[in-house]
Each structure stands twice: as structure tokens, then as C-alpha cells.
ZAFI-558022 format. One record per residue (C-alpha): z, x, y. Coordinates in steps of 0.5 Angstrom, whole numbers, padded with zeros to 4 digits, always signed. Example, Ala and Ser with C-alpha at 12.3 -4.5 7.8 and 13.67 -1.06 7.14 Angstrom:
+0016+0025-0009+0014+0027-0002
This chain:
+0234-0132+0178+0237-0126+0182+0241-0125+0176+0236-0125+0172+0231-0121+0175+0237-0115+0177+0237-0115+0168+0230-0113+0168+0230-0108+0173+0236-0105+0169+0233-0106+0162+0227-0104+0165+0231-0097+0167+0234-0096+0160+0227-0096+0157+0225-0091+0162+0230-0087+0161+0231-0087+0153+0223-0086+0154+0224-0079+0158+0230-0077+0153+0225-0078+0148+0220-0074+0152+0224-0069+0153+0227-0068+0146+0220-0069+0142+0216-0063+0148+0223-0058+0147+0226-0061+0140+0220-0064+0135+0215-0061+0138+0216-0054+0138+0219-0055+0131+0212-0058+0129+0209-0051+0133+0214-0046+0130+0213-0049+0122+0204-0049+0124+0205-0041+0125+0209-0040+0119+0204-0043+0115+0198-0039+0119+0201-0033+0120+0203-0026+0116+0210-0022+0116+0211-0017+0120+0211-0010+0117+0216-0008+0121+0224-0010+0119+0228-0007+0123+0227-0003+0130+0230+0003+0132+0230+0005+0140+0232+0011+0142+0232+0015+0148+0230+0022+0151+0226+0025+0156+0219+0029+0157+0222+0035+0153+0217+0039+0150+0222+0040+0144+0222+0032+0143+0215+0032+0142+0216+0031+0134+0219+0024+0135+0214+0023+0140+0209+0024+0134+0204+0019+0132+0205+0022+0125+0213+0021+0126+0211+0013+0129+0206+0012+0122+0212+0015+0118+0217+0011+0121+0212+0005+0120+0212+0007+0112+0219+0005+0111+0218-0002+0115+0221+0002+0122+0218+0000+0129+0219+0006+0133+0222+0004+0141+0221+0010+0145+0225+0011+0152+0224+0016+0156+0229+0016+0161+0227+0021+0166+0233+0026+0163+0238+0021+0167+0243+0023+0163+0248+0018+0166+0243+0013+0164+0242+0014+0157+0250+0014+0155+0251+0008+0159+0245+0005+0154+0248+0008+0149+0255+0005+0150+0251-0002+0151+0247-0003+0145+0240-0002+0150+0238+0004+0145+0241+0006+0138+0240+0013+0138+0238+0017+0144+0238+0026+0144+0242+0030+0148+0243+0038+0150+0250+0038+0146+0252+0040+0153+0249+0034+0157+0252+0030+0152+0259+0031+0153+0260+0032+0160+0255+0024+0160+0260+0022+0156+0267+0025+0160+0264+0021+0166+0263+0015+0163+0270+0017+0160+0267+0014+0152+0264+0017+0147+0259+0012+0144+0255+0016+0139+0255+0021+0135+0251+0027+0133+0248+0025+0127+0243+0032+0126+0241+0038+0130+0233+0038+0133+0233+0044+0135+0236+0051+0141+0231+0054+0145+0229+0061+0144+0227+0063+0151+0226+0058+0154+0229+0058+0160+0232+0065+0163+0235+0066+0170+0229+0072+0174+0229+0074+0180+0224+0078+0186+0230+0080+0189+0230+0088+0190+0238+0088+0191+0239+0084+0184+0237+0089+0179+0243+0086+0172+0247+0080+0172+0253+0084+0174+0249+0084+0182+0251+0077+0182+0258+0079+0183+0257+0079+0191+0260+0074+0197+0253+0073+0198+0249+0071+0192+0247+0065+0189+0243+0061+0184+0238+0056+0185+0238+0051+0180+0235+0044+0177+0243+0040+0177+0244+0036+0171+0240+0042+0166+0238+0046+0162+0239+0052+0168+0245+0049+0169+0249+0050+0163+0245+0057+0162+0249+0059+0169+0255+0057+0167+0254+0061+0160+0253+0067+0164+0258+0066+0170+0264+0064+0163+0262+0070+0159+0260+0075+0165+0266+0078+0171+0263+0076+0177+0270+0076+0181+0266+0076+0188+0261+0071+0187+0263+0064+0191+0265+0057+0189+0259+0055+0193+0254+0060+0188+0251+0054+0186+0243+0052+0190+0240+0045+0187+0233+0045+0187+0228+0039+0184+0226+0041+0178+0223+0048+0175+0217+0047+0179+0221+0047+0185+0226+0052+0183+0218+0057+0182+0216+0055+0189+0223+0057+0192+0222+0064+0188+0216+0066+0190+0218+0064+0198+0224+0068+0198+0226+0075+0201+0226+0080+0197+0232+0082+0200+0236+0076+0199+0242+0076+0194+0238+0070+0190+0237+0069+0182+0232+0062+0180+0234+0059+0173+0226+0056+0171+0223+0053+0165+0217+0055+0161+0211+0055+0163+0214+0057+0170+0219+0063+0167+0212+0066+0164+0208+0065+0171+0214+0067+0174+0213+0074+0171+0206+0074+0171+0208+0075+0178+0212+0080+0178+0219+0077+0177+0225+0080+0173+0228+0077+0168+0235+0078+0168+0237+0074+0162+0234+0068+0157+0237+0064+0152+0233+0068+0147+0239+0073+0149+0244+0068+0146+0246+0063+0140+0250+0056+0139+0249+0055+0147+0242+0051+0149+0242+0046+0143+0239+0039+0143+0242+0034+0139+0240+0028+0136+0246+0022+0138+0247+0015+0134+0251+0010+0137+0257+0008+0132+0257+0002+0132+0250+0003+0129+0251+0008+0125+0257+0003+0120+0252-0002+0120+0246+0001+0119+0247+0008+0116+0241+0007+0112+0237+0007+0117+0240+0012+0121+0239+0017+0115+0231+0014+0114+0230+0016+0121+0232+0023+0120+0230+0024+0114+0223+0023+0116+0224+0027+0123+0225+0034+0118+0219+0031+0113+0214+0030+0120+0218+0038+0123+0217+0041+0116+0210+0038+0116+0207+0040+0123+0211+0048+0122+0206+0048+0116+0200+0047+0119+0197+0053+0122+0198+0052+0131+0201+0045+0129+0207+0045+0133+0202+0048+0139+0197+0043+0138+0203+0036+0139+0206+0040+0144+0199+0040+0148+0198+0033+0146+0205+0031+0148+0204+0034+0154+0198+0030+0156+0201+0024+0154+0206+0026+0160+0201+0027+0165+0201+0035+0164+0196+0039+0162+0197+0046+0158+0192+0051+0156+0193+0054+0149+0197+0059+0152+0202+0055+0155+0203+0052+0149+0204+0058+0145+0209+0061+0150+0213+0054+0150+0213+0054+0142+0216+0061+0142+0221+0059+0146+0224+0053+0142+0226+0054+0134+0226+0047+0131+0231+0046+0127+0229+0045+0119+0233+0042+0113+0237+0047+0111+0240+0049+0118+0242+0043+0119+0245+0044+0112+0248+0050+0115+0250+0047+0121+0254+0040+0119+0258+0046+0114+0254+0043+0107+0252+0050+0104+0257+0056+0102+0258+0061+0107+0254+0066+0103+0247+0062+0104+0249+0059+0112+0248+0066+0115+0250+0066+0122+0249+0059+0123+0254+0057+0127+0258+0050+0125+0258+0045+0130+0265+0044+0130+0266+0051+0133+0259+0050+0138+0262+0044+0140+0268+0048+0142+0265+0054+0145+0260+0049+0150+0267+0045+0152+0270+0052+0153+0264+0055+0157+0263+0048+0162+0272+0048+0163+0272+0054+0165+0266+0054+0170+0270+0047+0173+0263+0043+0170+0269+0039+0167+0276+0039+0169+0279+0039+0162+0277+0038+0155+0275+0031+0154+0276+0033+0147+0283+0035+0146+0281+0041+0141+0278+0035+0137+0271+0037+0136+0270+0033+0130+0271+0028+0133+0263+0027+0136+0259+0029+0130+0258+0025+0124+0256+0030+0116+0255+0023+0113+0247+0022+0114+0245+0030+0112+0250+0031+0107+0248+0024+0103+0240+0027+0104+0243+0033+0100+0246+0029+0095+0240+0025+0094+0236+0032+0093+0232+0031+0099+0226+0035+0100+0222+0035+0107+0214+0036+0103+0216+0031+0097+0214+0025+0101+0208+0027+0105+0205+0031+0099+0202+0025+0096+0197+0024+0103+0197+0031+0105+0196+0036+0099+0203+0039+0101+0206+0043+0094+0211+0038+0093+0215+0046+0090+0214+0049+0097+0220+0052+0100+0224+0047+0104+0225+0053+0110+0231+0058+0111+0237+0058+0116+0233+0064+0121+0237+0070+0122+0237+0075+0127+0234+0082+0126+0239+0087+0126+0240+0092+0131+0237+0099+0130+0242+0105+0131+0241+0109+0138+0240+0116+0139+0245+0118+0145+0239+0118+0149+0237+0111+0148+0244+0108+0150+0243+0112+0156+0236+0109+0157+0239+0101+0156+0238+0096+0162+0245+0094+0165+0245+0087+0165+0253+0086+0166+0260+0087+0165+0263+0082+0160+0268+0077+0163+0275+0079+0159+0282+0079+0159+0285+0085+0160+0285+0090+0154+0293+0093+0153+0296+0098+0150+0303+0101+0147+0304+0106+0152+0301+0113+0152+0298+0110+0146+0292+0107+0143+0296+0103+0139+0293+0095+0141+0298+0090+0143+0297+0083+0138+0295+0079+0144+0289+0085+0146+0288+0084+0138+0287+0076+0139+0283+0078+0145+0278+0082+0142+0278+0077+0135+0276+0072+0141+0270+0077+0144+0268+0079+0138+0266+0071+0136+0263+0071+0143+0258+0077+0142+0256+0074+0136+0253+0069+0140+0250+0074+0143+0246+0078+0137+0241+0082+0141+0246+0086+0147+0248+0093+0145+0255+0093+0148+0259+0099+0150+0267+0100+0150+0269+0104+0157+0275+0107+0156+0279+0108+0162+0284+0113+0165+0289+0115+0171+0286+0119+0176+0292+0122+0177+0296+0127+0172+0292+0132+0166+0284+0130+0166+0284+0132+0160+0290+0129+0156+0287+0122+0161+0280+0124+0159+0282+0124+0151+0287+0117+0152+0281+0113+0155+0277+0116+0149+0281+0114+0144+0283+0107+0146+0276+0106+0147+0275+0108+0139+0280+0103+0137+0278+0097+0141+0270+0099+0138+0273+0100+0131+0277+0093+0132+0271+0089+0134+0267+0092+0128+0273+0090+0123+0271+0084+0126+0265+0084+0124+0260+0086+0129+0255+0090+0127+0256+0098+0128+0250+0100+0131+0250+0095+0137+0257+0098+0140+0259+0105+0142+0265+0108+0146+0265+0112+0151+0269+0114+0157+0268+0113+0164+0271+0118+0170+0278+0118+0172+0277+0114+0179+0283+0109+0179+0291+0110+0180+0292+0102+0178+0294+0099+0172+0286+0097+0170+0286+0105+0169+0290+0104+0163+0285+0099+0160+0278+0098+0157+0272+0095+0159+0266+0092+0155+0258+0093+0158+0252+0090+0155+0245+0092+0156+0239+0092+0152+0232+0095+0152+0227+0095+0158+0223+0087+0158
């Protein structure tokens, strides 16, 4: 009997465990295929086919990706739009971009490359040009003893900056390009962000040896205060450029999407220019959506310090029109190169990740097949909107030329500093230009050609001992031949002049030449 009862009790625990097995596969399994087969009958396809998530930050400059009217033309093409806003944590996006987290992402070129170095991986390439700023950013100063860039060059100067910026790299632009020997390895004062480098500005003491890199809207207060603009990224081109960034992998599997997100980012920029205070109108309601009120003003002020860029300077920039039609636009390649020159020079990077191979971060692939397709950024929206599907696609914006000056004009110029370069040598005695100052000054002339709106004057200089005047006309025409060399390159005769300085000097610089910029009162 014993027996007996021992085999029910096991049976009876086999039944209730195949009765569990059961359960549990009917409740995990059976059922949930029963719920899944119920809502497909009962349910619609989604609109969407394909998520595309990028990420970025509070930049006004980004505000057209941000668009309602980017998100609806997205959806026409079945794309749902995941936007991440990662604080301009850079570090932070190209580690979510080498992930897969995000698949596209924007970036100033500058940001980009150092992200990336730090990570010691390029995970994404740049796919198309979002825009450059055009005043946005400047360095000022309330200080009474820093008049020019060129009052920097002290033991006691300093800038005061946002880390990991904008600011940053347009204080490094100046300290590559410009010759402040006395200006100390520890030049650089991090602040919180543009409102705090504002505050500081307004706190300081006029007799401090102090400069502030801000942002709009605080460089317009700032000046409405009082404040002395000492240069902004008006002044400059191919520097400050914002980027849009697609993951690899991505962008081989899907260049299809990559070109629809483009695409309709040059459709919905082309359309918001087109419409009478339609880039201030998003800029005011991007910023809302942030958190951050402007007034009409304030977003008129951001809009003039931001060129958005349009189809055909991404054309220009990628290397896709003929030179005649590309204008000044500089290729990426060659941007890319002179940003890494500008960042290694300054110690922001110990040296060229790149290894002289810019190509390597950008990819032609998605505008060219938009150019080959006949891409027009009014033809699809001029359907809903009433735009001439015939309209203009734009044009690769140019720099008015500088007016020729009258000797007393020159001589009203504002100094804004002395030009950092090597050592312009000559045959002895001579005028006669060695190869090497050739090569130097083929080099200068690239570099005043992404500063189109200084005037630059070539100082000749002579011993001070010996005949004043066999030296005084030595130091003339050396500064008439490298004047003349650099407008052989190219630049542009009414923007450079040649004079001499007085003979005070008895070392080698005396024998050389020295190159000033300035510009008119702001």
C-alpha cells in the first residue's frame, strides 16, 4: 500500500507540473501569439518605416531640424524623427554615434574632430554643411588697456571662455593667426556658458588685462553696454562651421535615408529664407520650446549672425560645381585642414588625428546623387505651398569687395593686431624674395582669404644703423615685393598696402617685413 500511495503522490506531482509547463507556455507562448494575431487584425501600419535619430544641442543655428515643418516633411517620406538634445556634450554624442544610440548627429567641424580624437575613432562622417556664423560669436572687452587683439600680447592677459565652444575655437583662431609671443600658457579662464562669461564682463575692472568670448544675444548686450568688440566670426570664413555627421555603418546601409533627411533639410531651409521673417519666426519659437524667451530683436540679431547654408554652397563646398560657379567657397577638404591646423597649433590637440588626410571625415556621396537626381529645394513643397516650382535655388554667397582707400583712411584704420608669421627673408641687400618666404606668403595669402574683410598692411623694416635712407628705401621695396607677391596670389589690390616703419631696430627682425590687419571704427 506504502508503494501505492508513494506513486500517486508522484503521479500526482507530474500532473501538476505538466499542468504548470502548460500554464506557463499558454500565458508566454499560445496567448501572446493569440494577443499579437488579435491586434494585427485590429490594428492599422504605422506611417512611419524607418526612424532617424539624431543628436545636438540648443544651438539656434539647428532650429530648422528642430521644425515642425522638417518633422511633417520627414513623416511624408515615412521617417519618424527622434531628436536628442545632449546638452553639447560632445564627448557624449561621439560616443553615441560610434554606439549606434544616434545615427546622425551635428557638430562644429572643430568639436567633431577633437570628440572623435578623444575617442581615438572617427565614427561618422560629414554628409552636408548646416550653416557658419556670421557674427555670432566675438571676443569684447570693457578693459581701458586692451584696445586691439594685438593688447593681448601681455604676461597678464587672459580670456575668459565657454570650454568645449564656439568661444573656445574662435580663441584659438585668433591666438594661431595672430603674434602674441607674451601671452601665457595658462591664457585661457573657463566660464559656465555665455551668460556667465556676460556677467563676469560687466563685474570686471576696467584696468584688467581681460577679454570675453560671448554668444549672441549677450554680444548685442554686451555692447549695448558699452563693450568693445575686438573681433567676431563676421570677421572670418571656413573657421566656425556646423556640420551635419552620419554614422558609417548608416550611412552603407541606408544611403537612401541619409540623402531624404538631406534633402528635405535644404527643401525646409530653402523654404523658411523664402518667407518674409521666417528663419527669425523659428528662431523665436525654437527658442521658446527651450525655455528661452526673445524678443523680435534678439532673434533678428541671431538670424544676421548665422548663414544658413543653401543647396549650391553645399555643392561648392563638397567640390561638385566648376570653380567659376563656386566662388570663394572653400572646399571641405581644405576647411577641414586649416581647422586641424589651427587646433594643433594652439596645443587644443597634440597632433593631426587626420594624418593630412581630410577626406577621410567627409563623404560627397549623398549631395552629389542629390545633384545628379536634378534636386530643386521649392519642387516638392510647391505643391502645398504655392512656391514657383522655376524659383532660384539660391547662390554660393559672396564677400563684398573692399573699397580702395585714400592714404587718410588707412591712416584712420582700427589695429586689430599683427598677423602671426614666419619670418619673411630676403637675398641680401635685396628685395628679391627667398622660395621658402614665397612659400610663406602663398600660405598667408590662403589664410587672408578666410579673413575678407581686413585691410592689411605690409610694414618694411630697416636697421637702424648705417644710411637712413638707402635703409629707409630697402625696407620700401621689400615691403612693395611682398605686397605685390601676395596680390599675385590672388588678394585683392585695395585690401593691402606697403609702407615702411621707422628704423629702430639693430637685430635680424630689422631686415624682414611685418603684416598688420585693421578695419574701420565698428
Amino acid at each position: 500500500m506504502a508503494n501505492v500511495g508513494k506513486g500517486i503522490v508522484i503521479a500526482a506531482v507530474l500532473w501538476i507540473t505538466l499542468a504548470g509547463v502548460i500554464a506557463v507556455a499558454y500565458k508566454y507562448i499560445v496567448r501572446p501569439g493569440q494577443e499579437t494575431e488579435l491586434e494585427q487584425a485590429t490594428s492599422s501600419e504605422s506611417k512611419y518605416k524607418h526612424t532617424i535619430a539624431v543628436a545636438l544641442d540648443s544651438f539656434s543655428g539647428y532650429c530648422v531640424i528642430r521644425s515642425k515643418e522638417f518633422e511633417r516633411g520627414l513623416a511624408s517620406d515615412g521617417i519618424k524623427l527622434d531628436v536628442q538634445d545632449d546638452g553639447a556634450d560632445y564627448a557624449r554624442r561621439a560616443a553615441a554615434l560610434r554606439d549606434g544610440d544616434v545615427q546622425l548627429a551635428t557638430y562644429t567641424i572643430d568639436s567633431y574632430i577633437t570628440s572623435s580624437a578623444a575617442l581615438d575613432d572617427f565614427p561618422g562622417t560629414i554628409v552636408m554643411v548646416i550653416d557658419e556664423t556670421r557674427g555670432a560669436d566675438a571676443i569684447v572687452t570693457r578693459s581701458d588697456v586692451v584696445k586691439s587683439i594685438q593688447d593681448l600680447d601681455h604676461a597678464d592677459a587672459r580670456i575668459v571662455l565657454t570650454p568645449n565652444s564656439p568661444s573656445e575655437f574662435l580663441a584659438r583662431v585668433v591666438l594661431a593667426h595672430f603674434n602674441l609671443p607674451s601671452l601665457p600658457d595658462d591664457w585661457k579662464v573657463d566660464a559656465d556658458g555665455a551668460e556667465d562669461a556676460y556677467r563676469r564682463l560687466g563685474a570686471a575692472s576696467r584696468d584688467e588685462r581681460r577679454a570675453y568670448v560671448l554668444w549672441e544675444p549677450f554680444v548685442s548686450r554686451a555692447v549695448e553696454e558699452g563693450a568693445r568688440v575686438l573681433l567676431d566670426s563676421s570677421k572670418l570664413r571656413g573657421y566656425i562651421v556646423d556640420v551635419l555627421v552620419a554614422r558609417r555603418e548608416f550611412l552603407r546601409d541606408n544611403p537612401d535615408l541619409v540623402a531624404a533627411f538631406v534633402g528635405t533639410y535644404l527643401r525646409t531651409a530653402y523654404s523658411l529664407s523664402r518667407q518674409t521673417g521666417g528663419m527669425a519666426k523659428e528662431v523665436r519659437e525654437d527658442a521658446e520650446r527651450a525655455g528661452e524667451k526673445l524678443d523680435e530683436k534678439q532673434a533678428g540679431q541671431l538670424v544676421d549672425g548665422i548663414h544658413w547654408k543653401n543647396t549650391l554652397e553645399n555643392y561648392a563646398h563638397f567640390g561638385l560645381l566648376p570653380s567659376a560657379e563656386a566662388g570663394a567657397a572653400t572646399h571641405l577638404e581644405d576647411m577641414i585642414a586649416r581647422i586641424v591646423g589651427v587646433l594643433v597649433q594652439t596645443g587644443a590637440l597634440g597632433a593631426d588625428p587626420l594624418d593630412g588626410k581630410a577626406s577621410r571625415i567627409f563623404y560627397d556621396g549623398t549631395v552629389a546623387k542629390l545633384k545628379a537626381d536634378g534636386f530643386h529645394p521649392a519642387r516638392k513643397i510647391s505643391i502645398l505651398q504655392g512656391v514657383d516650382d522655376g524659383a532660384k535655388m539660391g547662390a554660393v554667397a559672396v564677400d563684398a569687395e573692399l573699397k580702395k582707400l585714400s592714404d587718410e583712411e588707412w591712416n584712420k584704420l582700427v589695429p586689430v593686431g599683427e598677423l602671426r608669421v614666419k619670418a619673411i627673408s630676403f637675398a641680401r641687400g635685396t628685395s628679391r624674395l627667398h622660395i621658402g618666404s614665397r612659400r610663406d606668403l602663398t600660405e598667408l595669402a590662403k589664410m587672408l582669404a578666410a579673413w575678407p574683410t581686413y585691410y592689411v598692411e605690409v610694414i618694411g623694416h630697416a636697421r637702424k644703423e648705417g644710411d637712413p635712407e638707402a635703409n629707409r628705401k630697402l625696407a620700401e621695396s621689400r615691403a612693395k615685393a611682398a605686397r605685390d607677391f601676395l596680390v599675385e596670389q590672388g588678394l585683392n589690390a585695395n585690401r593691402v598696402r606697403a609702407r615702411t616703419a621707422p628704423s629702430t631696430k639693430t637685430n635680424g627682425s630689422a631686415q624682414s617685413v611685418s603684416f598688420v590687419v585693421g578695419q574701420p571704427p565698428y
